[in-house]
C-alpha positions as CSV (number, residue, x, y, z in Angstrom):
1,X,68.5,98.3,91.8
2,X,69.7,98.4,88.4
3,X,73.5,99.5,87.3
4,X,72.6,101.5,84.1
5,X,75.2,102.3,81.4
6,X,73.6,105.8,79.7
7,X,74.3,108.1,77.2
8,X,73.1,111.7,77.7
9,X,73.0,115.2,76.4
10,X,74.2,118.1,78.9
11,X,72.5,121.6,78.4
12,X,75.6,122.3,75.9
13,X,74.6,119.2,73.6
14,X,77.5,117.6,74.3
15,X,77.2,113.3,74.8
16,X,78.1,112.8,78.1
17,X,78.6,109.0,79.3
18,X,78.4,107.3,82.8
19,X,76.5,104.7,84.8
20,X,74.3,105.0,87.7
21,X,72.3,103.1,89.7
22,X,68.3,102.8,89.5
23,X,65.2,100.9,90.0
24,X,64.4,101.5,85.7
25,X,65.0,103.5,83.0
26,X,62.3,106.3,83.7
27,X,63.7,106.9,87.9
28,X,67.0,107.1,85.8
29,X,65.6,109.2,83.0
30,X,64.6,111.2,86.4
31,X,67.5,111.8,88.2
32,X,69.8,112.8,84.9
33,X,66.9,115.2,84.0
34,X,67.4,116.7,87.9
35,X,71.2,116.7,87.0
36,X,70.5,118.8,83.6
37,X,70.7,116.0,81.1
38,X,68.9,114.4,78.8
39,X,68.4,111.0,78.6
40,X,69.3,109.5,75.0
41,X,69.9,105.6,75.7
42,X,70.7,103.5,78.6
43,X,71.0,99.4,79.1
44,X,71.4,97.5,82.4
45,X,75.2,95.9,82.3
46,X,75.3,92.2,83.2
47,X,76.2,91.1,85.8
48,X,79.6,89.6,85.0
49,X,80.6,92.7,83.5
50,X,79.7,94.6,86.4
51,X,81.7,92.7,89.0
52,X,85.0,93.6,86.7
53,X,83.9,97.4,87.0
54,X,86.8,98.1,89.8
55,X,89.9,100.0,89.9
56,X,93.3,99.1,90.6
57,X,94.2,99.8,94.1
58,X,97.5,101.6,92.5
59,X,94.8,103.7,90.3
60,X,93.3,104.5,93.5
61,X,96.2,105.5,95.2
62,X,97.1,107.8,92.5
63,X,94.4,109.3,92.0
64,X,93.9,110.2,95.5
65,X,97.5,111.5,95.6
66,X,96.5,114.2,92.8
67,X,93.5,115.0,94.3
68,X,95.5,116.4,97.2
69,X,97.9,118.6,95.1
70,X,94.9,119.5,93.0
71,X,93.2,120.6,97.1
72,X,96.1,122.4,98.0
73,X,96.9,124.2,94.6
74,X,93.1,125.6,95.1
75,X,92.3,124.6,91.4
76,X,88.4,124.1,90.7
77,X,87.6,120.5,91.5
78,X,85.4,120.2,88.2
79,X,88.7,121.4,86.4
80,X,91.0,118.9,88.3
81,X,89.2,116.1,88.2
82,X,88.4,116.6,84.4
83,X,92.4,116.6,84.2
84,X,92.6,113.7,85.7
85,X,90.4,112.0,83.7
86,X,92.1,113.1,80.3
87,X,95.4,111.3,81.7
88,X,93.6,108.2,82.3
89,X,93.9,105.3,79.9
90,X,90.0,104.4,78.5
91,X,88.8,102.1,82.1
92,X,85.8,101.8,84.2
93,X,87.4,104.4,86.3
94,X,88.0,106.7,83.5
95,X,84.1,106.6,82.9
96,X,83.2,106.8,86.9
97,X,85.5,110.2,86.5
98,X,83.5,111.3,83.8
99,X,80.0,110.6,85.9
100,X,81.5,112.3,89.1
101,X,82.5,115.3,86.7
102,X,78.4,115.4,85.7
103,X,77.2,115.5,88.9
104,X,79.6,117.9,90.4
105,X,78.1,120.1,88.2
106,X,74.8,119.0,88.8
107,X,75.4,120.9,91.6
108,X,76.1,117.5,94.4
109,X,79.2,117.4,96.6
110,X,82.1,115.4,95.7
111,X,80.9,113.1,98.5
112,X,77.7,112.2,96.7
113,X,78.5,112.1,93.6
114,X,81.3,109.5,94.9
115,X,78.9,107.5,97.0
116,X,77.1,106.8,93.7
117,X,79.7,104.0,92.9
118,X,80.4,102.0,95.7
119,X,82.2,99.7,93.3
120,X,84.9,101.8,92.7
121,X,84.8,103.9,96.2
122,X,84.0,101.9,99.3
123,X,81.6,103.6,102.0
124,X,84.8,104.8,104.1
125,X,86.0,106.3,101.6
126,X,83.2,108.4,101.0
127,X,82.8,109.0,105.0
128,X,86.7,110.5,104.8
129,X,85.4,112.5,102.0
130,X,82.7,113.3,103.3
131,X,84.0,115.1,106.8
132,X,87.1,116.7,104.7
133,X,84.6,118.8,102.3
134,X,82.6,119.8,105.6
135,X,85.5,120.6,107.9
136,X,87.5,122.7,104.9
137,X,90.6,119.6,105.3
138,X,89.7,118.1,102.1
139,X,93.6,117.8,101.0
140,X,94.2,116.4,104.3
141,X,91.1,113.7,103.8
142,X,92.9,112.4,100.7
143,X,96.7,112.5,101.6
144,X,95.0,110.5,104.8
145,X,93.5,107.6,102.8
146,X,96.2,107.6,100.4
147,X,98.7,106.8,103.3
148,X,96.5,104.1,104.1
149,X,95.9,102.4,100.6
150,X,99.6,102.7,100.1
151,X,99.9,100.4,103.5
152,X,97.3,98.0,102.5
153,X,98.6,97.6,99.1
154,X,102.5,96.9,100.6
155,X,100.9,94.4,103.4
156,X,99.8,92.5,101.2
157,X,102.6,92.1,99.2
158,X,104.7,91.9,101.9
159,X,102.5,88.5,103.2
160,X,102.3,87.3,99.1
161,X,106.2,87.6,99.0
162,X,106.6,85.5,102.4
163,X,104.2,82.7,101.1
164,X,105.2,82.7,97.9
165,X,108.1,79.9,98.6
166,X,106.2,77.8,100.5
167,X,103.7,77.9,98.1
168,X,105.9,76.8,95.2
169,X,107.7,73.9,97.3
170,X,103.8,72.7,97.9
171,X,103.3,72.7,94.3
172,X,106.8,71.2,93.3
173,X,105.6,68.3,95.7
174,X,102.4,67.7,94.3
175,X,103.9,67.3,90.9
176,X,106.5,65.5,92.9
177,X,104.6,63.1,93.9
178,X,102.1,62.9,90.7
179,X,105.1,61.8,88.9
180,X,106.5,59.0,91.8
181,X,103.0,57.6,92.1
182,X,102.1,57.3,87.9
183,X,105.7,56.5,86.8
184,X,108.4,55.5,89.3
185,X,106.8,53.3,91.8
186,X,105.2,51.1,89.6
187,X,108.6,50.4,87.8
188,X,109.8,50.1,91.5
189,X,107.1,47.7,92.4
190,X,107.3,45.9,89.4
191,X,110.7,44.8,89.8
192,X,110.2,43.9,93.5
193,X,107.7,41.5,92.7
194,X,109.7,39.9,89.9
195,X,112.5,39.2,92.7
196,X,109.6,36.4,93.9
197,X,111.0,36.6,97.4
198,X,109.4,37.7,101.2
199,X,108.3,41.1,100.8
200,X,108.9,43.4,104.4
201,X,105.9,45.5,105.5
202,X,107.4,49.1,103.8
203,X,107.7,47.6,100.6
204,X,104.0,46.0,101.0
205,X,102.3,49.5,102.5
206,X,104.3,51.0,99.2
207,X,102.5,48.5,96.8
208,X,99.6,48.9,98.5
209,X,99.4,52.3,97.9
210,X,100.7,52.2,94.7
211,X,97.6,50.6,93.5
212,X,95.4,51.8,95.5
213,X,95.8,55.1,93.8
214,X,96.3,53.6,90.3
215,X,92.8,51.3,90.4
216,X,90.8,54.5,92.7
217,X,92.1,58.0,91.1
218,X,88.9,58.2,89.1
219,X,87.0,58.4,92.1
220,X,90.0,60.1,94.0
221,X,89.7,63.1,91.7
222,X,86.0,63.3,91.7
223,X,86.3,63.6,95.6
224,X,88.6,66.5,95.6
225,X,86.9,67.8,92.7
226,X,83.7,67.8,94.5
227,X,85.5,68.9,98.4
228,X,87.1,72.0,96.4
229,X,83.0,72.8,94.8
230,X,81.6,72.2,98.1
231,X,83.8,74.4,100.0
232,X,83.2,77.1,97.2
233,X,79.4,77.2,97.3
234,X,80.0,77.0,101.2
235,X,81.9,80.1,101.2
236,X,78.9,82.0,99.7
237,X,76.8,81.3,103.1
238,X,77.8,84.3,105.2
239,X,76.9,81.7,108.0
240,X,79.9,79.3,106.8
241,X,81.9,82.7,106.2
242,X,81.4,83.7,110.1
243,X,82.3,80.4,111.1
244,X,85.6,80.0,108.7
245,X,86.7,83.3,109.9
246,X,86.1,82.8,113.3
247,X,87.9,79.1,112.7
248,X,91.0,81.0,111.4
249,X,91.8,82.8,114.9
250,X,91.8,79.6,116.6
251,X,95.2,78.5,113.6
252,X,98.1,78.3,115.7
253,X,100.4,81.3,114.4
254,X,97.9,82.0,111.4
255,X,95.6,83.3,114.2
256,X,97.3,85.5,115.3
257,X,98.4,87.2,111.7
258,X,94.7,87.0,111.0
259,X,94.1,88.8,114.2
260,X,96.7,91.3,113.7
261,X,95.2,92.1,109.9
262,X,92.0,92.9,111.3
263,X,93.0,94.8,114.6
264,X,95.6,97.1,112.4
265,X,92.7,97.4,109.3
266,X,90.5,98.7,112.3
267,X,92.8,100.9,114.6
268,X,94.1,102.6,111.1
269,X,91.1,103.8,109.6
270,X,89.4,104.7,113.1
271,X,92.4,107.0,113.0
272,X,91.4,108.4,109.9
273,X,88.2,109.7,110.7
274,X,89.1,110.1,114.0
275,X,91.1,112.9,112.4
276,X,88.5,113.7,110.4
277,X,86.5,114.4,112.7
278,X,83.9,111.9,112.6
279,X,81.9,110.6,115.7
280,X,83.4,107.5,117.2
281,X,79.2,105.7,116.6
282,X,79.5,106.9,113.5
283,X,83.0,105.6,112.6
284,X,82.1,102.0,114.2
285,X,79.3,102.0,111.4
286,X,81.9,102.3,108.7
287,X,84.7,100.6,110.2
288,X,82.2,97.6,109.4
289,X,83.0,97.6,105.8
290,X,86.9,97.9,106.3
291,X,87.3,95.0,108.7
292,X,87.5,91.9,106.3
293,X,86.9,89.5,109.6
294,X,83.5,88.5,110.2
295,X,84.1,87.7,113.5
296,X,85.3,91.2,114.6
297,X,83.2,92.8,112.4
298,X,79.9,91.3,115.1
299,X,82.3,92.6,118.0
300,X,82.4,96.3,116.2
301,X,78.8,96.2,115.7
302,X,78.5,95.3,119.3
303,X,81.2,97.9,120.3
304,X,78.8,100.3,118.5
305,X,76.0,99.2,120.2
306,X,77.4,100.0,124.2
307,X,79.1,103.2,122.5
308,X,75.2,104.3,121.6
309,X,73.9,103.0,124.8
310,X,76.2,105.6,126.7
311,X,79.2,103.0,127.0
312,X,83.2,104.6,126.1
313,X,84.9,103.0,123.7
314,X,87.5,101.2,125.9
315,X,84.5,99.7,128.0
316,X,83.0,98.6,125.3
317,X,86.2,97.0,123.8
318,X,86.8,95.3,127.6
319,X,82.7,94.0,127.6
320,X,82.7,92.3,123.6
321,X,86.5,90.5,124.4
322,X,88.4,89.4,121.8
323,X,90.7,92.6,121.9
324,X,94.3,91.8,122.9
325,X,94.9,93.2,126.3
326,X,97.6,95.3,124.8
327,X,95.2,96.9,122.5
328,X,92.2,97.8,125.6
329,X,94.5,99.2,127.9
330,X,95.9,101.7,124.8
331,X,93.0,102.6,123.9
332,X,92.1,103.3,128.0
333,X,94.5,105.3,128.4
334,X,94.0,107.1,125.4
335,X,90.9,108.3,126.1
336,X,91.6,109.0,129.9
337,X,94.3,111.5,128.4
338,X,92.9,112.8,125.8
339,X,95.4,111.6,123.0
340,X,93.1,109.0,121.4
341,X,94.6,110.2,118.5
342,X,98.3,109.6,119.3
343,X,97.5,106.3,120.6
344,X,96.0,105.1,117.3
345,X,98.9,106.3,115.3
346,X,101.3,104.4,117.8
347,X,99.3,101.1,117.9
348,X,99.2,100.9,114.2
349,X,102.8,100.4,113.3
350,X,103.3,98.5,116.4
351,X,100.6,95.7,114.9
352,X,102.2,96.3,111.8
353,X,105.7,95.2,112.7
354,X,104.0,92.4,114.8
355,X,102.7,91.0,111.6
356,X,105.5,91.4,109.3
357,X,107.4,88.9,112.8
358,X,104.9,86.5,112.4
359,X,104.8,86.1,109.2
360,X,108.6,85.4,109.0
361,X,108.0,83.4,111.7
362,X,105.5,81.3,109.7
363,X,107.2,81.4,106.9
364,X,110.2,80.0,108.4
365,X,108.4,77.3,110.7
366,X,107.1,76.5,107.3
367,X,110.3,75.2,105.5
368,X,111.8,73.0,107.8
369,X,108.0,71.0,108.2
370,X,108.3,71.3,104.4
371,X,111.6,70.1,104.0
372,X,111.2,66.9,106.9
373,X,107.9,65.6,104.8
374,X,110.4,65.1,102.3
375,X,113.1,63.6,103.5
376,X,110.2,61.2,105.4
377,X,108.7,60.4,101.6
378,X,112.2,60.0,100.0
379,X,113.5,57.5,103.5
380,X,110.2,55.8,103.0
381,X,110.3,54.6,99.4
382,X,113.9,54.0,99.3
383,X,113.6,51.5,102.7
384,X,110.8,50.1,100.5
385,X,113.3,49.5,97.8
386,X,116.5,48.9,99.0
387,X,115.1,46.4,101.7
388,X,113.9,43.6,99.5
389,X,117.3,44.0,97.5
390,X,119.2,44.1,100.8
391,X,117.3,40.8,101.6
392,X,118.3,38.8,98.3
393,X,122.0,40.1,98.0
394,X,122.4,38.8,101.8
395,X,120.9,35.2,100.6
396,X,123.9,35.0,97.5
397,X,126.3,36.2,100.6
């Protein structure tokens, strides 16, 4: 299917403006004729253009903030969301407002007409939506995913900000480095071969090198050039993206933050539409699209499977492994007490301050490994220097 951007007339004669998906123009020309408009142009969007047709995770958070005053004030959902949409700047969301308007009044549920643009909101999303408008807690539904955008959003700035110094002392060493090998060695070298006298084996492994990179960085570059492409196109296999993912558990200390990001993705939004009042099969088939993890996402689909086949959820977390036993013996007791609910909303921000220690944990096992390779470079090239020198002014002694 298609993403078509259209222009249409509602039964006022007003242009209306959106974009909707569709096999071609006439099953579009179809469904906005169902909705009450009429068709006046349309054009497929390329596909570049269409991958930039998101919205800010901020943008979403706000917008589902006011959707819960707007809930709770009992104002007209056609009339809040079209106030909404006049306070937004002129963005892909601001015209996925203006569609969701037209079909609200087309007569479709605020879950359809949302479900109509994955690319803006995802599937669980929807599902939260979805179970608020039928159990009457719609304010709840988006105070609820709010919460949790609001702690995705300061996770992952939380894990940018702790890797952000490593990352610079990485770079500041690869430039570092760029500079020793291009400029300073070879003045280095230079002069020790002008001395014309025994040269010990540092010095030599540091000449070596020297011109080994000078004589081969063509074809040094080409290889990392080409590793970096390779791994690129690899990563669009979701065969090499199950296998990387699953590689990434096995990181000592990474693991377990990538462990912890998928277990604490999972047990939050399970508590969502837990709350919502969505069926635990049912939740496992959206909690697929919120767990980033290939890995887990095959044991959730498995998990699914046994909790279809008649299996409870903490037996089928004990049979598909890979759970921490911390995590199975929660969620057994949970259910054995009936407080499923309150179990979720403990585990959560007990994963959640397990990953912000081991990310400070990472981060500062990562600066004094940072900080040796250093001092090992710097003792290496000046023993490579100094030792000749140290040789010659012992011969004038």
């Amino acid at each position: 299917m298609a993403v078509y951007h259209y222009t249409a007339l509602n039964k006022g004669g007003q242009s209306v403006t959106g974009s909707l998906e569709a096999d071609n123009e006439h099953a579009l020309y179809t469904v906005l004729k169902g909705r009450g408009l009429l068709l006046q142009k349309a054009g497929t969007e390329k596909k570049a253009f269409r991958s930039q047709r998101t919205v800010r995770p901020e943008d979403l958070i706000e917008f589902s903030h006011q959707m819960t005053y707007i809930v709770q004030s009992g104002l007209p959902l056609i009339q809040g969301l079209a106030d909404v949409h006049g306070s937004l700047r002129d963005t892909p969301f601001k015209s996925t407002l203006a569609a969701v308007i037209n079909d609200l009044a087309a007569g479709d549920s605020l879950a359809q007409s949302m479900a109509r643009y994955p690319h803006i909101f995802s599937p669980a999303y929807v599902a939260v939506i979805n179970a608020g408008e039928y159990s009457g807690n719609l304010a709840e539904a988006f105070q609820d995913i709010a919460r949790y955008l609001e702690w995705v959003l300061s996770l992952k700035r939380q894990v940018r900000q702790a890797m952000t110094y490593p990352l610079i002392v990485m770079v500041l060493i690869g430039i570092a480095m760029i500079v020793f090998v291009t400029y300073v060695i070879p003045k280095l070298v230079s002069f020790i071969l002008e001395l014309d006298r025994p040269i010990p084996l540092p010095t030599k492994i540091l000449i070596f090198f020297n011109q080994f990179v000078l004589h081969w960085w063509p074809a040094l570059l080409g290889l990392s050039v080409a590793a970096v492409f390779s791994l690129v196109v690899a990563m669009r296999f979701e065969k090499c993206r199950g296998l990387w993912d699953q590689y990434k558990l096995k990181i000592p200390h990474l693991g377990d933050i990538v462990r912890d990001l998928a277990l604490v993705r999972f047990i939050n939004y399970l508590r969502i539409l837990y709350r919502a009042g969505i069926q635990i099969h049912q939740s496992f088939a959206i909690l697929a699209d919120v767990v980033e993890n290939r890995f887990y996402r095959k044991k959730l689909d498995r998990m699914r499977e046994l909790i279809m086949a008649g299996e409870s959820l903490s037996d089928s977390m004990e049979k598909v492994e890979g759970f921490p036993p911390l995590v199975e013996r929660s969620f057994r007791v949970g259910e054995k007490t009936g407080a499923l609910e309150t179990t979720l909303e403990q585990l959560g921000p007990y994963l959640d301050r397990q990953i912000n220690a081991n990310v400070k944990n990472l981060t500062s096992l990562l600066e004094p490994i940072l900080l040796l390779f250093i001092g090992i470079i710097l003792i290496f090239i000046i023993i490579s220097v100094i030792w000749p020198i140290y040789g010659i002014l012992g011969e004038i002694t």
